[in-house]
N, C-alpha and C positions, 0 to 999 in steps of 0.2 A: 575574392571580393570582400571588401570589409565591411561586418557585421558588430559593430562595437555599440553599446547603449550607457549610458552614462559612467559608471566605474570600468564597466567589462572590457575589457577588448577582446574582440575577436574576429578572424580568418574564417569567411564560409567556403567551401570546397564547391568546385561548378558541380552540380548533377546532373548535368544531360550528358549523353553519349547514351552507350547502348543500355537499356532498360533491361533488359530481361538479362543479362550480365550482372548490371547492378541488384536486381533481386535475388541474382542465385547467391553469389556472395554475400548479400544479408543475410539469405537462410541459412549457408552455411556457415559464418559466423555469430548465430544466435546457439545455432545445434550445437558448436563447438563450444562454447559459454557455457551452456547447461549440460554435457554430456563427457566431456572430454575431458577427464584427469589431468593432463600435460598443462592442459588452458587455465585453468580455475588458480592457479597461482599465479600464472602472467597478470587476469583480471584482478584477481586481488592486491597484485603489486601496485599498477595504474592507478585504482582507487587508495591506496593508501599514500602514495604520491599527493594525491588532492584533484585527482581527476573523476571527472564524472561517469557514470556509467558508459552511458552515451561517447566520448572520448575513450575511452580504452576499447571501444567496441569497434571505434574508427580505424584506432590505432591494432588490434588486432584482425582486423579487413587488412590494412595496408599490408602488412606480415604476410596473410594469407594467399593476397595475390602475387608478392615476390616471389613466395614458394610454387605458386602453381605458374608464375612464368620461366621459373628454372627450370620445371620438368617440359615446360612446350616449348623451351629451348633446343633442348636437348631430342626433342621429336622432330624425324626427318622424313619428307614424306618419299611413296617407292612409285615406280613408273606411273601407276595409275592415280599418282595424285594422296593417295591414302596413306595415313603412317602406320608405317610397317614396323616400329617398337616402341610402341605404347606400353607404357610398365604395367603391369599383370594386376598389380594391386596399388594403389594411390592409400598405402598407410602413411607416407611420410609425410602429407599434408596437414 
């Protein structure tokens, strides 16, 4: 939907769907911001680009959920419905 105000333009992102998905992926892209060696030079590329905090924060959300839909791709469930190889440790996230 667009969000543009005199100079600006800009693109707002719909936010509804599921709620408590979209919180956990905030948390886990604020943790990953302030905690994570790997991330702090992604963010700091973003902003040195000329993006706002806010924007590399989106932009490193998007990232995050393609990586965690490659590994639920890769999750096949076993008779009783449950996946039966769930990777052991989720560091590649």
């Amino acid at each position: 939907m667009p969000a543009s105000s005199g100079l600006t333009n800009r693109h707002r992102l719909n936010r509804s769907g599921d709620r408590q998905l979209n919180r956990a992926m905030h948390t886990i892209t604020l943790i990953r911001m302030r905690l994570d060696p790997a991330t702090n030079p992604y963010v700091a590329r973003r902003i040195s680009e000329g993006k706002t905090s806010r924007d590399a924060q989106l932009r490193l959300q998007r990232a995050i959920s393609g990586q965690l839909f490659k590994i639920l791709e890769g999750i096949e469930p076993n008779e009783g419905g449950q996946p039966h190889n769930l990777p052991q440790r989720l560091d590649s996230i």
